[in-house]
C-alpha positions in Angstrom: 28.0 116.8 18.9 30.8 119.4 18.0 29.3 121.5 14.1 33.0 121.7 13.1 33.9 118.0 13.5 30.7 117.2 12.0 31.2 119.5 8.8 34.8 117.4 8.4 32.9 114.1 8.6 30.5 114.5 6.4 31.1 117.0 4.3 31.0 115.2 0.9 28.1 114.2 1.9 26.5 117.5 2.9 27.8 118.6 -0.9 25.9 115.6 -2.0 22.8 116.6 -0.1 23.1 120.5 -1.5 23.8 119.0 -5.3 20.0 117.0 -4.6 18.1 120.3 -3.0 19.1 122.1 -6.0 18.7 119.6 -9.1 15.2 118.7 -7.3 11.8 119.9 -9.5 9.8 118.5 -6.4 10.2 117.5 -2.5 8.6 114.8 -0.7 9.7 115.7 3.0 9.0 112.4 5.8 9.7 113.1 9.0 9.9 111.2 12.6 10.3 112.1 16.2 13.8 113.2 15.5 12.7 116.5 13.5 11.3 118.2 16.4 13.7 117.5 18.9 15.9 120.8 17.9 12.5 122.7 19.2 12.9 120.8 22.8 10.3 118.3 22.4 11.1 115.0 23.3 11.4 111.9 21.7 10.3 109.2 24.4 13.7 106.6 23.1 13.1 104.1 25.8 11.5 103.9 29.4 14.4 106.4 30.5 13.9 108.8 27.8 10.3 108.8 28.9 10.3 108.6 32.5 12.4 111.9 32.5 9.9 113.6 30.4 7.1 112.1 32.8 8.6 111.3 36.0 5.3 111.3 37.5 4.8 108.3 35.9 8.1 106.3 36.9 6.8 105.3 40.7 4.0 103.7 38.5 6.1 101.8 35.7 3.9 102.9 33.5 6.0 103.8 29.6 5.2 104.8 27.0 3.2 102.1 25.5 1.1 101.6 28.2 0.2 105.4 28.5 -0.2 105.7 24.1 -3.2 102.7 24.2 -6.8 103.4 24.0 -7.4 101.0 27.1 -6.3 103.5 29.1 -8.6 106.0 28.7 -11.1 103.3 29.5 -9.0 102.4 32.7 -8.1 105.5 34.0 -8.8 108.2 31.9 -7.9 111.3 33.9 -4.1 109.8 33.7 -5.0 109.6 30.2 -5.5 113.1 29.5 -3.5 113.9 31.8 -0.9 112.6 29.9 -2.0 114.0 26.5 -2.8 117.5 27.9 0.4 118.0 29.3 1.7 117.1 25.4 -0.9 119.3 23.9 0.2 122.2 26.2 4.0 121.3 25.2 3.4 121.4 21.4 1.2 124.6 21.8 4.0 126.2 23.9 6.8 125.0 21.4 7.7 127.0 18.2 9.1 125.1 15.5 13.3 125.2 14.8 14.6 127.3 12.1 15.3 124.2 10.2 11.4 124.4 9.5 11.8 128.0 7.8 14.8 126.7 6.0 12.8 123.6 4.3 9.8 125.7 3.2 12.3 128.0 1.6 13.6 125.4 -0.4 10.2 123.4 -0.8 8.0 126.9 -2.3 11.0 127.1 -4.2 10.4 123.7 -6.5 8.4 124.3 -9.4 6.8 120.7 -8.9 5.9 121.9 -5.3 5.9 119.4 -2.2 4.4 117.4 0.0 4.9 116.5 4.0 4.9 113.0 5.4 5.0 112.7 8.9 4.2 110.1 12.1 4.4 113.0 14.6 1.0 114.3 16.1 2.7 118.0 17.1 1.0 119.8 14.4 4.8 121.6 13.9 4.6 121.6 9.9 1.1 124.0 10.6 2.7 126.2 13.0 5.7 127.0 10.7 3.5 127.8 7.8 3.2 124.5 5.6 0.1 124.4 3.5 -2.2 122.0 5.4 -3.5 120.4 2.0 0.6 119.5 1.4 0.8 117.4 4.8 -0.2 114.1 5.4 -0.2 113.1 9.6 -0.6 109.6 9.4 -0.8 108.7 12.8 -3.3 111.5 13.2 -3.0 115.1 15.2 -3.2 115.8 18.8 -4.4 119.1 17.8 -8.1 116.8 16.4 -10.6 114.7 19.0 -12.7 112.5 17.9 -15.2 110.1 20.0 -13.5 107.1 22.6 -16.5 104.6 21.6 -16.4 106.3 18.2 -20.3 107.2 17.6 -19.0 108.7 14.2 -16.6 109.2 12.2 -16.2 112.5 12.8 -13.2 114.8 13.9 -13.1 118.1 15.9 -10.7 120.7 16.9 -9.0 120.8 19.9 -8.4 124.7 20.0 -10.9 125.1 22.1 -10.0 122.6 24.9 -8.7 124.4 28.1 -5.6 122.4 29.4 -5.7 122.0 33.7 -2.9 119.2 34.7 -1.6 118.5 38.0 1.8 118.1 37.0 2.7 116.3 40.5 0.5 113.3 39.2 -0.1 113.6 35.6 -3.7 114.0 36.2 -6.5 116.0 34.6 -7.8 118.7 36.6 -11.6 119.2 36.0 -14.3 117.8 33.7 -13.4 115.7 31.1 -13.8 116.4 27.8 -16.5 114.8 25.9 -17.9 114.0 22.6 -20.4 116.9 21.4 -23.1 114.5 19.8 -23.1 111.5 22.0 -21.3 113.1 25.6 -19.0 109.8 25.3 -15.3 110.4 27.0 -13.4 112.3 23.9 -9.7 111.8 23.3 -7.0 112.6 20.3 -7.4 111.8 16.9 -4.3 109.5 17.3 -3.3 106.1 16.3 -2.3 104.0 19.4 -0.8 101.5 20.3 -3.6 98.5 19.6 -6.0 101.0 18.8 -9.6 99.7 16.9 -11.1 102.7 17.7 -9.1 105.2 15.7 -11.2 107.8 13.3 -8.6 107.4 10.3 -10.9 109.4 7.7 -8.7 112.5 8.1 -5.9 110.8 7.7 -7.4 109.0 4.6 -8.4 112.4 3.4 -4.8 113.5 3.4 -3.4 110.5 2.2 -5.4 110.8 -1.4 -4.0 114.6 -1.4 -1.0 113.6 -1.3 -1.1 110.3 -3.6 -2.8 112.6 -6.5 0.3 114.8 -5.6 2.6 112.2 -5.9 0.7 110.8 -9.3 1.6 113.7 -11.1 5.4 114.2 -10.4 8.9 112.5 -11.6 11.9 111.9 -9.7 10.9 113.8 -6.4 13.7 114.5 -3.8 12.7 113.0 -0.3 14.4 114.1 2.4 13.9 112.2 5.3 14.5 113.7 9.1 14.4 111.5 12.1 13.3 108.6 11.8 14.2 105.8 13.5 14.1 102.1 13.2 11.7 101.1 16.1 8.4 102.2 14.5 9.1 101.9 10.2 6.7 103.9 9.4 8.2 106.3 7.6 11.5 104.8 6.6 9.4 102.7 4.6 7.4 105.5 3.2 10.9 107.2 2.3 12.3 104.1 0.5 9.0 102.9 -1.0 8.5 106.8 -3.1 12.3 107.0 -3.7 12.0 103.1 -5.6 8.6 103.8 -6.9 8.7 107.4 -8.4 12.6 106.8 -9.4 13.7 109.3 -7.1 16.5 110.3 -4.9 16.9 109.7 -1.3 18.5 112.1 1.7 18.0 110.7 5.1 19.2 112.8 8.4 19.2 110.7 11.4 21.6 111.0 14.8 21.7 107.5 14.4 24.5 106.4 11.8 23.5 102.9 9.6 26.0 101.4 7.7 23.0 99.1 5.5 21.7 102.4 4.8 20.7 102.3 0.8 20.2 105.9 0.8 21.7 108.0 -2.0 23.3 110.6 0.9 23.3 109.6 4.8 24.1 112.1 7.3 24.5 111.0 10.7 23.1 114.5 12.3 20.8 116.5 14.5 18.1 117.7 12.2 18.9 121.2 12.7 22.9 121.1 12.1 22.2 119.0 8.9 20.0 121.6 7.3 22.2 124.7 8.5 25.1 122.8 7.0 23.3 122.2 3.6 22.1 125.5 3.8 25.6 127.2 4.1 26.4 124.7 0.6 23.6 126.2 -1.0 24.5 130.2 -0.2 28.3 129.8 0.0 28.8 127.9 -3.9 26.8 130.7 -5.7 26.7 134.1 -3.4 22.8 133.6 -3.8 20.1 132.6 -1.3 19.2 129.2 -1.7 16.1 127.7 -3.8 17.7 130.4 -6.4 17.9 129.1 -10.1 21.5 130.0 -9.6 22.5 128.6 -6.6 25.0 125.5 -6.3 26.2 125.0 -10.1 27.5 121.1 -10.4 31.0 120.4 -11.1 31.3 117.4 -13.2 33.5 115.5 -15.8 32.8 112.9 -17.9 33.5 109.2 -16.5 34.8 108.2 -20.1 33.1 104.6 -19.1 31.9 102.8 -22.0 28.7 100.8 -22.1 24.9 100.9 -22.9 22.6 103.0 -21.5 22.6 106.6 -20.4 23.3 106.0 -16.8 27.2 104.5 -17.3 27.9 107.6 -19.5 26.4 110.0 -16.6 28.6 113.2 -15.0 30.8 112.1 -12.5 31.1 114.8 -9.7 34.9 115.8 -9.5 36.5 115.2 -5.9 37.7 118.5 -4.3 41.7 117.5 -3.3 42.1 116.6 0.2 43.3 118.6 2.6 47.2 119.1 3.1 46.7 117.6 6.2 45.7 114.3 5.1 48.0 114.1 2.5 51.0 112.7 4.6 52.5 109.2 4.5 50.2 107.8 6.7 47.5 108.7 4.9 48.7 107.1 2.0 49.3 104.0 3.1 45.8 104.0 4.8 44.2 104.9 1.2 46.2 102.3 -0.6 45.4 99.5 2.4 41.7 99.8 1.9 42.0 100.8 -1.9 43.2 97.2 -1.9 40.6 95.4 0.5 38.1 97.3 -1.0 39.4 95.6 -5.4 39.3 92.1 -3.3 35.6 92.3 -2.3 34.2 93.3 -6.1 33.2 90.5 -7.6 34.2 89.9 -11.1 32.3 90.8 -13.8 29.0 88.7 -15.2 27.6 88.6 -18.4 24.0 89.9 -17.4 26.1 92.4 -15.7 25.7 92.8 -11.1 28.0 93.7 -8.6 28.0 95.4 -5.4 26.3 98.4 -3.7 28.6 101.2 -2.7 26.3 100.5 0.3 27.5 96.8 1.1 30.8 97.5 0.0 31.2 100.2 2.6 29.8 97.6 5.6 32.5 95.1 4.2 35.3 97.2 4.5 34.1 99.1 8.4 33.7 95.2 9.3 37.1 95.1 8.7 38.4 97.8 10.6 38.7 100.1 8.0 37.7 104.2 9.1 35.4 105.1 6.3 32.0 106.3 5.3 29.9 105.9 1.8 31.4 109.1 0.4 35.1 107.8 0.5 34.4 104.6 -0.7 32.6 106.1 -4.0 35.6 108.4 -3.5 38.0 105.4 -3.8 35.9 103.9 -6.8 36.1 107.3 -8.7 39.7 107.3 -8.9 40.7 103.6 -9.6 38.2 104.1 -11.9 39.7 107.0 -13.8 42.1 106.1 -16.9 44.7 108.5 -15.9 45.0 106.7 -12.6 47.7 104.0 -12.0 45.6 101.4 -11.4 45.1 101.0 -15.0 48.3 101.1 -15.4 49.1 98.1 -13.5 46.3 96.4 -15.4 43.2 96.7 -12.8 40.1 97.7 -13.9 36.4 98.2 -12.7 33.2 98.8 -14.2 30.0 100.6 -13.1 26.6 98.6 -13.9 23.4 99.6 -14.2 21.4 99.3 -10.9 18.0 98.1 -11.7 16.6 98.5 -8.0 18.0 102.5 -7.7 17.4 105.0 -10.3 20.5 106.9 -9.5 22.7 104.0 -7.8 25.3 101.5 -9.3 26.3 98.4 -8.9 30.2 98.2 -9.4 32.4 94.8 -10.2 35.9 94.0 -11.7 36.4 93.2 -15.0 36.6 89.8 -15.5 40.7 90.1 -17.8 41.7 92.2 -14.7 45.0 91.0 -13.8 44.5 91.5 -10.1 41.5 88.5 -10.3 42.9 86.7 -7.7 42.3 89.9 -5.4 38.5 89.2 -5.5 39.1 85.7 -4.6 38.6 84.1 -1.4 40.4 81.2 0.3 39.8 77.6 -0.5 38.6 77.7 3.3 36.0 80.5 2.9 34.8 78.9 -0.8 33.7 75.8 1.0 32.2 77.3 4.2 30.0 79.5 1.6 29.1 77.0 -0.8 27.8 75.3 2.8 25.9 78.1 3.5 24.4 78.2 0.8 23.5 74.7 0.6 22.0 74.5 4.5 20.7 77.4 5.2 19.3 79.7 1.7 15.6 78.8 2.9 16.5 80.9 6.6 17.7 84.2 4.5 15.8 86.8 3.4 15.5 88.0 -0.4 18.0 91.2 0.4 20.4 89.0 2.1 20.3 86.3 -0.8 21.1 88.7 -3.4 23.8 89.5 -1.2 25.0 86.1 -0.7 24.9 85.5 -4.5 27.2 88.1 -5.5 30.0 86.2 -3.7 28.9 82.7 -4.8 30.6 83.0 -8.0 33.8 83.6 -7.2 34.1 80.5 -4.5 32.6 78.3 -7.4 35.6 79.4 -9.4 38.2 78.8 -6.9 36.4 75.4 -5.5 36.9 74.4 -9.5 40.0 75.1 -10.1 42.4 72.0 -10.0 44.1 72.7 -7.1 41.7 72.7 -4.3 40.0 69.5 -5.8 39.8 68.1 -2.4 37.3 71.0 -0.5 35.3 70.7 -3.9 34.9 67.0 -3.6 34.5 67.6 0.3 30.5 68.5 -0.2 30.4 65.7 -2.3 30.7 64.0 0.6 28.1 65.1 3.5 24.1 65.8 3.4 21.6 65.8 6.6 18.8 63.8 6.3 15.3 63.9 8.2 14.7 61.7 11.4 12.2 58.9 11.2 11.2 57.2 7.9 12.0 58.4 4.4 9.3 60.3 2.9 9.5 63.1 0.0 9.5 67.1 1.7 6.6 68.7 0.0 6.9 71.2 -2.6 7.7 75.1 -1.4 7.7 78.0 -3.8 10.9 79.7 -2.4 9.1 83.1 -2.9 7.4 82.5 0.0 10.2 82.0 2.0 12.1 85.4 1.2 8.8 87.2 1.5 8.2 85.8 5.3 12.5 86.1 5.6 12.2 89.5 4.5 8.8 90.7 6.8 10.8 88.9 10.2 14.3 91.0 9.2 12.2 94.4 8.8 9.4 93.2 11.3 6.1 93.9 9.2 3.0 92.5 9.4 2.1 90.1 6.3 -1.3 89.1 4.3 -1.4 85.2 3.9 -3.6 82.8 2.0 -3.6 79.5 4.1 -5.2 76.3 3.3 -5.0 74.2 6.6 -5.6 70.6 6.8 -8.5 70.4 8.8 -10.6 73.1 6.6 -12.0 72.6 2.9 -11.3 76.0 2.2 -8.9 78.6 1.8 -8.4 81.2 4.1 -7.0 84.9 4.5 -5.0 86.0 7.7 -3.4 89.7 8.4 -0.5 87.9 10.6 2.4 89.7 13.1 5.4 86.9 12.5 6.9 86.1 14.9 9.7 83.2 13.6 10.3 80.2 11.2 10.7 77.1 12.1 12.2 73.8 10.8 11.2 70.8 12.5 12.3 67.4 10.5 11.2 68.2 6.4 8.8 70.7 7.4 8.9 74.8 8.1 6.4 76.4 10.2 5.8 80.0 10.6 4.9 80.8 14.1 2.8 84.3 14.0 0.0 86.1 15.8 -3.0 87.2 14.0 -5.0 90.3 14.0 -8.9 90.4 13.3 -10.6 93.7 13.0 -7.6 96.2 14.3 -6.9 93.9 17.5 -4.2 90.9 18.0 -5.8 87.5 19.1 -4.4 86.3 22.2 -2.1 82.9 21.5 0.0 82.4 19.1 -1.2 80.4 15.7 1.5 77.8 13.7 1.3 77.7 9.7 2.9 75.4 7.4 4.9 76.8 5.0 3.6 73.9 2.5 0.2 75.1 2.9 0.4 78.9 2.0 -1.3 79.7 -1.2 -0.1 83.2 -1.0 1.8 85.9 1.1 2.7 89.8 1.2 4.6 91.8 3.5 2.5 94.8 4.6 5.2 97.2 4.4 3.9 100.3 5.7 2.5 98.1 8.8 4.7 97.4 11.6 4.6 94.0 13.9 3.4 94.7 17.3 5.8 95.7 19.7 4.4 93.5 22.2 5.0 89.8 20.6 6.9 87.3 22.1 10.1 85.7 21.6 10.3 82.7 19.4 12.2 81.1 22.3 9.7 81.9 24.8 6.9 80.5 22.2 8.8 77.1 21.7 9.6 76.7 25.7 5.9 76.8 25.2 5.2 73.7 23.1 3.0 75.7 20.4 4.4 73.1 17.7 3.5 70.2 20.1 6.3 68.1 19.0 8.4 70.2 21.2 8.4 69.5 25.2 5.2 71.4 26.6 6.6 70.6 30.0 8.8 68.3 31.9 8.2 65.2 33.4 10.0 62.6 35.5 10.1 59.1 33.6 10.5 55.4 34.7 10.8 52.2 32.1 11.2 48.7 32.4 13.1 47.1 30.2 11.8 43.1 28.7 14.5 40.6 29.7 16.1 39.1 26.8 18.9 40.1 24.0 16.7 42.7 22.5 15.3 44.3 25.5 19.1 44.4 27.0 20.2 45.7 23.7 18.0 48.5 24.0 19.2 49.8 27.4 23.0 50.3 25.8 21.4 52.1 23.1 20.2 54.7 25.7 22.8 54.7 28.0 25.1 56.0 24.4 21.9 58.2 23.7 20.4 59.2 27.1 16.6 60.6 27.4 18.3 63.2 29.9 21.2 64.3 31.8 20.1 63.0 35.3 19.1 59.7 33.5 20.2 56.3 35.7 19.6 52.6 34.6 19.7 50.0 36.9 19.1 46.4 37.0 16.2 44.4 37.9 16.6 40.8 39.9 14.3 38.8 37.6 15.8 40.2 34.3 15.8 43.4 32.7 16.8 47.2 33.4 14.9 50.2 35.0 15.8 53.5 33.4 14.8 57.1 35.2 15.0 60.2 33.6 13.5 63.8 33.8 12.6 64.2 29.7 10.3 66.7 27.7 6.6 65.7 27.4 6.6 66.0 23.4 4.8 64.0 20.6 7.9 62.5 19.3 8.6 61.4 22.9 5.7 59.7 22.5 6.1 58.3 19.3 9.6 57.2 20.3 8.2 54.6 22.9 5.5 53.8 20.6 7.8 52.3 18.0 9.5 50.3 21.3 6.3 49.8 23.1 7.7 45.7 22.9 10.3 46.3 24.7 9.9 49.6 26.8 6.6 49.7 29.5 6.2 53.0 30.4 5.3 53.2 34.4 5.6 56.6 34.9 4.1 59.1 34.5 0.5 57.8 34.3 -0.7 59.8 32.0 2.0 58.8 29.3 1.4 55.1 30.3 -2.6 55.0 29.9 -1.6 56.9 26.3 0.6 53.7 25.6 -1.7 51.2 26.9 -4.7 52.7 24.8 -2.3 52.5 21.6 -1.0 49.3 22.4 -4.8 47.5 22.6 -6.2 50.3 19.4 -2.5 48.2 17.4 -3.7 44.9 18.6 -7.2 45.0 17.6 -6.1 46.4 14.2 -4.1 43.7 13.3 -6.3 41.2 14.7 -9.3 41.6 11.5 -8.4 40.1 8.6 -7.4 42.5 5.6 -10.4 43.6 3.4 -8.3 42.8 0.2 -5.8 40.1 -0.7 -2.1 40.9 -0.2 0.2 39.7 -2.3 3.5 37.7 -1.0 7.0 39.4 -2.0 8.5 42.7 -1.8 6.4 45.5 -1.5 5.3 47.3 -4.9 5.9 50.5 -6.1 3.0 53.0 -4.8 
């Protein structure tokens, strides 16, 4: 990646980024595998990525996960340590980039001070000179044992340990090394992949340092440095302290997210970004950086009226643009998505809402617009400025309040605007979303809901107004309903959907209170969800459970109805190793869907009714390969190759009349046992008198 073309990207954002390192009283820094790649280490993204750091380990198929599991050690635990000595040798071997040096600069400099969060196990932040009671590891240090069985709970330092790998093999070269109390194989003090075993009390230990830390501060800066998306550890961590302690939020990742709710993105190397911010900091005031004088903020006042500190804040003023993207074609592109950009703010509400510069910015790259956050706050800035033309021509926005961001807005049209009809969509699009809404609000998770409901207003107005009377009478006219017989869906407390919608979309684990059927009691579950399901009026969620640190084999079905309550664990990543809904339906976990296929062969009665049946099916086949044919003394034979389900068997049940089942035999001894357990019921007499008539209520 070329520094000058990065600098052009994403330079307002690296000023954004400099403006936050030098307002900050306080630094949370979270970092991922992503900050120590600039020092050469690897990063392991993928099979490849870790095949070339281990390619002793290719000719065995064995990745990453396989290798970073407990049950290895157990299975062949000179590969094991070979594997983790080689990376202990690396990290002791490796000296930390100069972006370390430049972020302690800038941390010591904080009068709040600052504290580390990190998932790596290099022990990096200790080698360039952090404060060990500032750093929190919390998937543990390779630099720490502790005992494979454990026999304590105590931790020990690897210093010591003398590092002999053949690196043909990946195998350790020598004696073992053992635990010191009980002579038990030893192994890191890191958390793996389903690991029971792990000695977390360091971690622990750090963890309360770092809370009490955290306890005593206000608005802290996090800057956040390489983490990805596979493992959420610590982007949760980032977002959770940014909402929590009403603080700001920097994220550097090489990976560029449009969703990203961070107050600055940059879509970086580690290193580059921090040089870059670092040249801000130095270059604005002549002074090093961390300097009480370094980085002075330009601002203006927005002039935008309305309660509440936050709509009356500075607004930073936009350097001009260079003279070479000033031209004509550059106008035209500013103006084109100036435009697109006032038709997707909605208008105004009463309890005020709107967009996120966030979503807005999705919107518009969706539709082929070149642009990143910065330009679209750019954009907002400037129609939003009363000098502006905009205004002018009688369009105007407002800023909100956003509850959910201390230092975010939410940004709408004001509802007089004469350029209404710009945040309007199409007769077309108002009915499609009103269907969406309608069909499928119980499949969407909370984030995507709110999302959703910012555009519901304005195709309400358009499906009300007189001339597009037809679409709005249109879903007057269609509803679904349930197969089988009518019967009232039970209650649901939509919370519980978003919650499970939200933990499948960011794939966390989630606590549930469950009160099944067949038990008097409630129970708790720590689950990994794996999808939801609707199946006639009910919704199941399909999810494997975890009892002390380890995942049950199976997979376990809960309905929805039944949950008494439900929390997304969100520091707690689902296992990497669950299934596919798919696969787990193909399955037949739910029962009513096929377990298996079967080849099927009916007889029909002979008779009206029986005949009547067969044209039923050959409109509605049971398969694609099914065939019918007649029988000489009356009647019809049907073949099929179906799915052996419960409603397959209920199905015949209800025709069991008209329809023998002779194959398979197992389905027709189930239909001949029902057929005799029906008969004998109806044969006794009833144990109370019915009355004659139509049936009564209840």
């Amino acid at each position: 990646m070329n520094t000058s073309t990065d600098w052009a990207e994403q330079r307002d954002s690296l000023e954004d980024a400099a403006e936050l390192v030098t307002r900050a009283n306080a630094i949370i820094l979270t970092a991922g595998a992503g900050m120590g790649v600039d020092s050469g280490l690897p990063d392991f993204r993928g099979d490849e990525g870790f095949w070339r750091a281990y390619p002793a380990l290719r000719e065995a198929k064995l990745g990453f996960h396989d290798m970073a599991n407990p049950a290895h050690f157990a299975a062949n635990p000179h590969q094991a340590w070979g594997f983790y000595g080689h990376r202990l040798a690396l990290y002791r071997d490796t000296r930390p980039h100069q972006g370390f040096d430049l972020l302690k600069k800038w941390m010591e400099s904080k009068s709040g001070g600052y504290s580390i969060f990190t998932s790596n196990v290099d022990g990096q932040f200790e080698r360039a000179g952090f404060a060990s009671n500032r750093l929190h590891e919390c998937h543990g240090s390779i630099h720490q044992l502790q005992c494979t069985r454990p026999c304590s709970d105590a931790t020990w330092s690897a210093n010591d340990l003398m590092v002999q790998i053949d690196q043909n093999s990946c195998t350790w070269l020598g004696e073992l090394p053992s635990c010191p109390r009980c002579g038990a194989l030893a192994r890191p003090n890191i958390l793996m992949f389903n690991d029971s075993n792990w000695v977390y009390e360091r971690s622990d230990s750090q963890a309360q340092l770092q809370n009490d830390w955290l306890a005593r501060r206000v608005s802290p800066l996090v800057i956040e440095i390489g983490a990805g998306k596979s493992v959420g550890t610590v982007r949760q961590f980032s977002s959770r302290i940014a909402k929590d302690h009403k603080g700001s939020l920097i994220r550097i990742n090489v990976e560029k997210d449009a969703n990203d709710e961070a107050d600055v993105t940059l879509a970086m190397p580690a290193l580059k970004a921090l040089q870059a911010i670092e040249r801000l900091l130095i270059g604005s005031s002549g002074h090093e950086s961390g300097s009480s004088a370094a980085y002075q903020l330009r601002s203006r006042t927005a002039g935008v009226t309305g309660s509440g500190p936050s709509l009356n804040a500075p607004v930073k003023t936009l350097q001009p643009e260079p003279e070479a993207r000033t031209g004509k074609k550059h106008i035209e592109q500013t103006l084109r998505r100036r435009l697109a950009l006032l038709a997707l703010l909605p208008a105004e509400a009463r309890g005020g809402g709107g967009s996120r510069i966030g979503l807005l910015t999705e919107k518009l790259q969706e539709a082929g617009y070149r642009c990143v956050r910065r330009t679209v706050e750019r954009d907002l800035v400037d129609i939003l400025d009363a000098k502006a033309v905009w205004l002018g021509v009688g369009i105007e926005i407002v800023p909100q309040i956003d509850p959910d961001h201390a230092h975010g807005r939410l940004w709408a049209r004001r509802s007089h605007s004469k350029m209404l009809t710009l945040g309007l969509p199409s007769s077309e699009s108002s009915l499609l979303i009103g269907l969406l809404v309608q069909e499928l609000q119980a499949f969407l998770p909370a984030s995507t809901l709110h999302a959703l409901s910012a555009y519901q207003r304005s195709p309400d107005q358009v499906l009300q107004q007189l001339s597009n009377s037809q679409h709005s009478r249109y879903r007057q006219k269609i509803c679904s309903l349930p197969d089988g017989p009518p019967r009232c869906p039970p209650h649901i407390d939509a919370a519980y959907f978003h919650e499970i919608n939200e933990a499948l979309l960011r794939e966390e684990q989630i606590d549930m209170r469950y009160h099944a059927s067949s038990l008097e009691d409630e129970r708790d579950y720590k689950l990994h969800p794996i999808g939801l399901v609707r199946k006639g009026m009910f919704f199941w969620l399909l999810a494997a459970k975890e009892e002390l640190g380890k995942i049950l084999a199976g997979v376990s079905t809960f309905r929805i109805d039944r949950v008494r309550s439900i929390q997304r664990r969100v520091n707690d990543p689902v296992s990497p190793q669950l299934p596919l809904l798919a696969d787990v339906l193909n399955s037949g976990v739910l029962e009513f869907l096929p377990a298996g296929q079967v080849g099927l062969l009916l007889q029909s009665a002979p008779g009206t009714s029986g005949d009547g049946l067969i044209k039923k099916y050959i409109e509605t086949p049971f398969g694609a390969d099914q065939h019918i044919t007649a029988l000489e003394h009356g009647g019809y034979q049907l073949r099929a190759t179906v799915g052996y389900s419960r409603e397959l068997v209920w199905a015949l049940q209800g025709q069991a009349h008209l329809l023998r089942v002779v194959e398979p035999a197992s389905l027709r001894h189930e239909l001949e046992c029902f057929a005799i357990q029906a008969a004998a019921w109806y044969a006794q007499k009833p144990a109370l008198p019915i009355e004659s008539g139509p049936c009564s209520e209840g």
